[in-house]
C-alpha positions as protocol buffer text, in pm:
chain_id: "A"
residue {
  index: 1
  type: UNK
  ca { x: 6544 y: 12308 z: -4329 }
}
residue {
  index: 2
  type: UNK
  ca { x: 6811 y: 12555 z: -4198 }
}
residue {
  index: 3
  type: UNK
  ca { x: 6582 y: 12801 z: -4101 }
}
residue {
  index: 4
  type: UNK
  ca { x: 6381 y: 12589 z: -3920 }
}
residue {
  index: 5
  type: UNK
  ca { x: 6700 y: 12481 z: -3741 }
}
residue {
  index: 6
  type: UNK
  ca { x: 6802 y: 12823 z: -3679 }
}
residue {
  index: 7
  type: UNK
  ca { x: 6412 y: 12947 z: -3589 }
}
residue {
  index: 8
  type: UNK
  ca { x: 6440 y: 12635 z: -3293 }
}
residue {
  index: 9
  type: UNK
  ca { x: 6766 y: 12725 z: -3160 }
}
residue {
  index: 10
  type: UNK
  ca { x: 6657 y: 13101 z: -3131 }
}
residue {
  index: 11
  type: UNK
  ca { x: 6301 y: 13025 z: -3012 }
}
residue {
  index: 12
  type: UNK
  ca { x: 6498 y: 12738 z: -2766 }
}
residue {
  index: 13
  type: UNK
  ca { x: 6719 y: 13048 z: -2648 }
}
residue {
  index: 14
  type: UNK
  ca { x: 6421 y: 13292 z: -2646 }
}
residue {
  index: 15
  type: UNK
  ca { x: 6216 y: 13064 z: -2401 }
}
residue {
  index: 16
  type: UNK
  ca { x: 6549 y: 13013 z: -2139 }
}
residue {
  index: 17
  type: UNK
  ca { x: 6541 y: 13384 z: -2143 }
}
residue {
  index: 18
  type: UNK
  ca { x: 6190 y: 13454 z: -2065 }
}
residue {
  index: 19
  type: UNK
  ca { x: 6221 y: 13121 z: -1824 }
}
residue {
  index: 20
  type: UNK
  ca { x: 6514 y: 13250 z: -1652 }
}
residue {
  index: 21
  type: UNK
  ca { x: 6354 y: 13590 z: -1653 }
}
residue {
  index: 22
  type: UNK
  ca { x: 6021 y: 13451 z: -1483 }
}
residue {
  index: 23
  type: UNK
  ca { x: 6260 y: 13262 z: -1200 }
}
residue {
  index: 24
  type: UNK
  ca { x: 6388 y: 13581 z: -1094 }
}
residue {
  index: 25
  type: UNK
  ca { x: 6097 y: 13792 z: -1097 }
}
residue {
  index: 26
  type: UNK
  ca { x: 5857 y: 13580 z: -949 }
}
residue {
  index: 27
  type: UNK
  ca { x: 6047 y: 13525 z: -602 }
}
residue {
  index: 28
  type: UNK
  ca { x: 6152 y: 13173 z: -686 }
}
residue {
  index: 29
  type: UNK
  ca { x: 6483 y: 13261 z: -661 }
}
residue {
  index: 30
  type: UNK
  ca { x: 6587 y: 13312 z: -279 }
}
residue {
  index: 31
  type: UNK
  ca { x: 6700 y: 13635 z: -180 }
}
residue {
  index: 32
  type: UNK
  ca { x: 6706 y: 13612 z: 146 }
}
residue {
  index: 33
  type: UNK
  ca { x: 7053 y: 13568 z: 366 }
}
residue {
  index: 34
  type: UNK
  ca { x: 6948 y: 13265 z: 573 }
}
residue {
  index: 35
  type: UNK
  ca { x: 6874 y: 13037 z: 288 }
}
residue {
  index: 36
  type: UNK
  ca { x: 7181 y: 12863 z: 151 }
}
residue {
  index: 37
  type: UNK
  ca { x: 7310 y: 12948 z: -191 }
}
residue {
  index: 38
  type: UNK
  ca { x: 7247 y: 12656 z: -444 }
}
residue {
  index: 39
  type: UNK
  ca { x: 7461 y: 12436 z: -664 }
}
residue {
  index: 40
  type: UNK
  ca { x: 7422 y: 12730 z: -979 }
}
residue {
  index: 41
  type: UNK
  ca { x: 7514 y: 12996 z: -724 }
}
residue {
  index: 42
  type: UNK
  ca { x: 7802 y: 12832 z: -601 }
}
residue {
  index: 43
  type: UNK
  ca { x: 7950 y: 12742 z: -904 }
}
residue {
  index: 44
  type: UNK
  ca { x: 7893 y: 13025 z: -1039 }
}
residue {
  index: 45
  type: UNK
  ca { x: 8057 y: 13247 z: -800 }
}
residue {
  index: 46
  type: UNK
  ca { x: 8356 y: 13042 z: -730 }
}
residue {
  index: 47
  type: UNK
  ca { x: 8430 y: 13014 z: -1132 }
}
residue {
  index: 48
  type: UNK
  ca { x: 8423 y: 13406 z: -1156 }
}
residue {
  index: 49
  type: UNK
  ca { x: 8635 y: 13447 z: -806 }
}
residue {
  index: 50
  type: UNK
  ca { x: 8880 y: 13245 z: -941 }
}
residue {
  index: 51
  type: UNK
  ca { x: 8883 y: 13394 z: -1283 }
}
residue {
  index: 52
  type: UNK
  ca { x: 8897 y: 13751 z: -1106 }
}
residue {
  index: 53
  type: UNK
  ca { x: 9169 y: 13667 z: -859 }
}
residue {
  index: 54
  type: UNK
  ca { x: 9400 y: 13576 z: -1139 }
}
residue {
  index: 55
  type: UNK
  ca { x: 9451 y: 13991 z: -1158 }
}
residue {
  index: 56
  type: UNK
  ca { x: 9629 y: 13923 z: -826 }
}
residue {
  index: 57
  type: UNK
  ca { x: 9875 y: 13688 z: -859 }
}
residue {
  index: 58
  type: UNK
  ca { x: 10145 y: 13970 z: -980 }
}
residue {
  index: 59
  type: UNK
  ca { x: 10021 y: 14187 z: -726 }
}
residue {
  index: 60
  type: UNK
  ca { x: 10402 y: 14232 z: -407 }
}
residue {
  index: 61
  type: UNK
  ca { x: 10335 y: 14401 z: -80 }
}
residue {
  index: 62
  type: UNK
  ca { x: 10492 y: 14764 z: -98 }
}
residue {
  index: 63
  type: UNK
  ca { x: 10494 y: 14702 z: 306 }
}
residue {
  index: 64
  type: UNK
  ca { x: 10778 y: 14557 z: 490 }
}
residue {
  index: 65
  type: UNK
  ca { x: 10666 y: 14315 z: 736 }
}
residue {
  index: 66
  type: UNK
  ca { x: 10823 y: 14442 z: 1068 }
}
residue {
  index: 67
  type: UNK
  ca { x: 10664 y: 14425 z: 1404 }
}
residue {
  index: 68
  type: UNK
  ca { x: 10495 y: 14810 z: 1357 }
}
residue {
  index: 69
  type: UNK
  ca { x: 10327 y: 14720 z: 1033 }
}
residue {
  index: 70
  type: UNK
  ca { x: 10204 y: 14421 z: 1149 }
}
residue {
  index: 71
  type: UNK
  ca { x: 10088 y: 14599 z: 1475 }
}
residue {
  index: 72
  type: UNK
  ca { x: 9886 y: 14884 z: 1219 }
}
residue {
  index: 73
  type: UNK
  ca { x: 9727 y: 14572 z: 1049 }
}
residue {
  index: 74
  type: UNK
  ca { x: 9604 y: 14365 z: 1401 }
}
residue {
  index: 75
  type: UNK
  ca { x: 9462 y: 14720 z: 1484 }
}
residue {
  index: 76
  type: UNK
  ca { x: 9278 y: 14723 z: 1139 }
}
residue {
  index: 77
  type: UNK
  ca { x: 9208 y: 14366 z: 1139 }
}
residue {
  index: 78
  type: UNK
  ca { x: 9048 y: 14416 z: 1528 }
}
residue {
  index: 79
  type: UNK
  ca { x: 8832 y: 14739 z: 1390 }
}
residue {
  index: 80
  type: UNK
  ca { x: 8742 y: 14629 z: 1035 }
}
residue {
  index: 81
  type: UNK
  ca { x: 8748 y: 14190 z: 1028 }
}
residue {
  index: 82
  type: UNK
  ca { x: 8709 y: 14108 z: 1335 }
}
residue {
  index: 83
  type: UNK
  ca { x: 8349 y: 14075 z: 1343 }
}
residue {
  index: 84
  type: UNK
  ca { x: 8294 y: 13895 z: 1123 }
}
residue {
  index: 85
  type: UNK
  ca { x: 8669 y: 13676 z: 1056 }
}
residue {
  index: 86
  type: UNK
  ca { x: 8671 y: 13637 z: 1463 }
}
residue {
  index: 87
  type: UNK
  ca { x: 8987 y: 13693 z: 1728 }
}
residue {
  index: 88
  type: UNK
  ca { x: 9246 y: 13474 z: 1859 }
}
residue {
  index: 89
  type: UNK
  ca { x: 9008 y: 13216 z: 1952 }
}
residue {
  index: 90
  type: UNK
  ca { x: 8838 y: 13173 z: 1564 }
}
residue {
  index: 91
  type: UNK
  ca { x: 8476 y: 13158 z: 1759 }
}
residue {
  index: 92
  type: UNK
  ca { x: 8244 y: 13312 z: 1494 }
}
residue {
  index: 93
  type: UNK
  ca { x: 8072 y: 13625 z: 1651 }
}
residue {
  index: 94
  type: UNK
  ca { x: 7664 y: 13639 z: 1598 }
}
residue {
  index: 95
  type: UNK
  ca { x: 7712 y: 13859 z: 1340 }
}
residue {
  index: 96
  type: UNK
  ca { x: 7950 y: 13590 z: 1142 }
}
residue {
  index: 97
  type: UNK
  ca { x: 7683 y: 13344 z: 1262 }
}
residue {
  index: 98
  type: UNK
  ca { x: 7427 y: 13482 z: 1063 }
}
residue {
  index: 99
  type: UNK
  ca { x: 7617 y: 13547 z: 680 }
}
residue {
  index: 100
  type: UNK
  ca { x: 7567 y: 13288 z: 435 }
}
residue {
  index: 101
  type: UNK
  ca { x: 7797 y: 13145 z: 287 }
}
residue {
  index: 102
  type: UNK
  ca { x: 7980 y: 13122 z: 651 }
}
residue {
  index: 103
  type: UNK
  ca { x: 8267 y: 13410 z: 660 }
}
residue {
  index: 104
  type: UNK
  ca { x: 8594 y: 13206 z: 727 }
}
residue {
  index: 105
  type: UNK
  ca { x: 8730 y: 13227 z: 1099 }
}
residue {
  index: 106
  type: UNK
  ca { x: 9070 y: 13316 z: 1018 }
}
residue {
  index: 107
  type: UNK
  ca { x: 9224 y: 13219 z: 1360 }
}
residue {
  index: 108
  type: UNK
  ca { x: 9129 y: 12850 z: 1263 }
}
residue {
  index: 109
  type: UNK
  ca { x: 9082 y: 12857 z: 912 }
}
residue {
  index: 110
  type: UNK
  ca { x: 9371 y: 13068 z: 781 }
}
residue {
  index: 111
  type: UNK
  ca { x: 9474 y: 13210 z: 462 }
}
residue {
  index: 112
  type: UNK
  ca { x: 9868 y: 13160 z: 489 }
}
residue {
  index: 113
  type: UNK
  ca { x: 9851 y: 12948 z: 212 }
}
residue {
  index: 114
  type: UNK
  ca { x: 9721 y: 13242 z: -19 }
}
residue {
  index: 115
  type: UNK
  ca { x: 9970 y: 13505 z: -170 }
}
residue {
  index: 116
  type: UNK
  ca { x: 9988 y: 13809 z: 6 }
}
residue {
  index: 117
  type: UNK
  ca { x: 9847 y: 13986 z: -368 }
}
residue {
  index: 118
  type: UNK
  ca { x: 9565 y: 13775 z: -331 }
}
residue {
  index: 119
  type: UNK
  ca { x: 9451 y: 13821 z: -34 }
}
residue {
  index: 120
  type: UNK
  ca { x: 9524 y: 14253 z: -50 }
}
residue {
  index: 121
  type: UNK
  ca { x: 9275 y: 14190 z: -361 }
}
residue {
  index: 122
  type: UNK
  ca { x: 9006 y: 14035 z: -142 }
}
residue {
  index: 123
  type: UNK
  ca { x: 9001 y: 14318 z: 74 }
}
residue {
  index: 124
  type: UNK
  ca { x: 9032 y: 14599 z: -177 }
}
residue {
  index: 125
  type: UNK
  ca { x: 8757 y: 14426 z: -405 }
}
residue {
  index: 126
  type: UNK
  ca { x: 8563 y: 14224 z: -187 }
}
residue {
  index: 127
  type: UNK
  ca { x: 8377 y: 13929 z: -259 }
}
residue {
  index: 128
  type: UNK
  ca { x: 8017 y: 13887 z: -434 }
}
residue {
  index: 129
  type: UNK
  ca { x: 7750 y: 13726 z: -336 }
}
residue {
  index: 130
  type: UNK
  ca { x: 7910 y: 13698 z: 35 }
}
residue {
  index: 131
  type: UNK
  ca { x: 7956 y: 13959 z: 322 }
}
residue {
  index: 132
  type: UNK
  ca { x: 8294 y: 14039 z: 190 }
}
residue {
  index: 133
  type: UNK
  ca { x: 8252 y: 14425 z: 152 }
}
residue {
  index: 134
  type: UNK
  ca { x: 8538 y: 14607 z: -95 }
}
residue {
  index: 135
  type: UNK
  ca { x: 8754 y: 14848 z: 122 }
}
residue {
  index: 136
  type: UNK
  ca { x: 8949 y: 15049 z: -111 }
}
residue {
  index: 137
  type: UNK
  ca { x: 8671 y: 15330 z: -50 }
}
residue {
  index: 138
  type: UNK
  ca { x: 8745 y: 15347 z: 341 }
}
residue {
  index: 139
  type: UNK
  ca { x: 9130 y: 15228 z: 330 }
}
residue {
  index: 140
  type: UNK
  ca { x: 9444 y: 15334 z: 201 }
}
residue {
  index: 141
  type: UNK
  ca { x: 9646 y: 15105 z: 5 }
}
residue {
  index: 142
  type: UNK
  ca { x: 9919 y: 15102 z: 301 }
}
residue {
  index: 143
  type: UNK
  ca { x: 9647 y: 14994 z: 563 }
}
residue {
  index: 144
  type: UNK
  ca { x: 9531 y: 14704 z: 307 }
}
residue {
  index: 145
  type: UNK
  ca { x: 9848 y: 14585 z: 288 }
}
residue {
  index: 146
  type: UNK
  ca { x: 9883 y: 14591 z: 652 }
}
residue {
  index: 147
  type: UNK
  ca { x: 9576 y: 14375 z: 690 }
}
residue {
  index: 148
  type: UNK
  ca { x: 9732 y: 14128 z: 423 }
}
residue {
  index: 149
  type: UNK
  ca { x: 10042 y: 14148 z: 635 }
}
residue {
  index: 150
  type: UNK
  ca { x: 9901 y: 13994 z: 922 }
}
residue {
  index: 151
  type: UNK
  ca { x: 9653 y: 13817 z: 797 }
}
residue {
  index: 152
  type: UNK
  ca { x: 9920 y: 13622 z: 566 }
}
residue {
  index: 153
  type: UNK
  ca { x: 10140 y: 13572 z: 914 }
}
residue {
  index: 154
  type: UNK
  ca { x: 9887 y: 13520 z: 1167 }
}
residue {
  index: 155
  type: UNK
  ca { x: 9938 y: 13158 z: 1291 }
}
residue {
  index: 156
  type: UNK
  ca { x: 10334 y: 13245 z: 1303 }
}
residue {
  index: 157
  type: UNK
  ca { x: 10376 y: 13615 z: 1451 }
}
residue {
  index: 158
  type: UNK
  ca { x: 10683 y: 13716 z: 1604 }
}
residue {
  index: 159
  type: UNK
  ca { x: 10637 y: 13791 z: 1983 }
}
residue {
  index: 160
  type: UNK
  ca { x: 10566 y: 14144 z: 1964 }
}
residue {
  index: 161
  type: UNK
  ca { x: 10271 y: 14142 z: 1756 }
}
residue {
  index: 162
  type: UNK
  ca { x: 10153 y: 13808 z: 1840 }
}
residue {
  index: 163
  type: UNK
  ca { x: 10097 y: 14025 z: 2201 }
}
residue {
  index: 164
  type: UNK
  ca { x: 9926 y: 14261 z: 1978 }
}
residue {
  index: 165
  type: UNK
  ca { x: 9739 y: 14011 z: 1875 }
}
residue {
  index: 166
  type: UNK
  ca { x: 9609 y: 13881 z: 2233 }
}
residue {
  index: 167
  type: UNK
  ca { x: 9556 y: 14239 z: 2326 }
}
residue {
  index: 168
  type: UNK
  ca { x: 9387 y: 14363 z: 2085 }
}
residue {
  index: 169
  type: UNK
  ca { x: 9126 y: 14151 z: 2119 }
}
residue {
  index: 170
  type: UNK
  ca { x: 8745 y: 14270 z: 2146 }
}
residue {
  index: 171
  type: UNK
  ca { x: 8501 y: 14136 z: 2408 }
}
């Protein structure tokens, strides 16, 4: 009677496998970037984020936050998040129109409320199964920081850099 319990539960196991398996292979499974990520995805991704992001929370900013470091990081921001985190105005580009799930517009939806470590390990590590590409391949720790700098203070920027800011701008 045991190992007919055991036999099921392996069998039960074997067939979510081969099910799971089948749902990928066949196509079933969306791929593409215009079709919203379901409930499983979602989940799914937000559980591990948050399990991954927990490597942050220790993490201090080596960078003072004076008006030149924040000026290095609106530079950055303009060249590298921009595009896709908007300007000033937190208008989504086309090319933030178009990722799924929507990149947040920073200008409007902020992340002052995250620690600085946090959001330095966004950008280093990027995000999975979103447009949120790592950078610690293409920037220095410094300029990371510098992006976390102003992206942590960028609804409250002292007058030089909040100029920056407006300047620095894109069309």
């Amino acid at each position: 009677m045991v190992k007919g319990f055991i036999l099921g539960i392996v069998v039960a196991i074997a067939a979510a496998i081969a099910g799971g398996y089948f749902f990928v292979t066949s196509g079933a499974m969306p791929a593409g970037q215009d079709v919203k990520p379901g409930a499983l995805e979602k989940w799914a991704a937000k559980k591990s984020l948050r399990a991954a992001l927990r490597d942050a929370q220790g993490l201090k900013s080596p960078v003072p936050s004076t008006d030149d470091n924040l000026s290095a990081g609106i530079a950055l921001y303009v060249a590298r998040c921009q595009i896709c985190h908007g300007g000033p105005d937190g208008a989504p580009s086309p090319i933030a129109q178009g990722l799924t799930p929507n990149a947040p517009q920073l200008a409007k939806d902020g992340v002052e409320d995250d620690p600085e470590g946090t959001i330095y390990w966004k950008i280093a590590h990027g995000i999975r199964f979103t447009g949120m590409p790592a950078f610690r391949q293409t920037l220095s720790d410094r300029e990371m920081w510098q992006i976390a700098l102003f992206a942590k203070r960028m609804s409250a920027l002292p007058p030089g850099a909040r100029q920056a800011w407006a300047v620095g701008r894109t069309p």
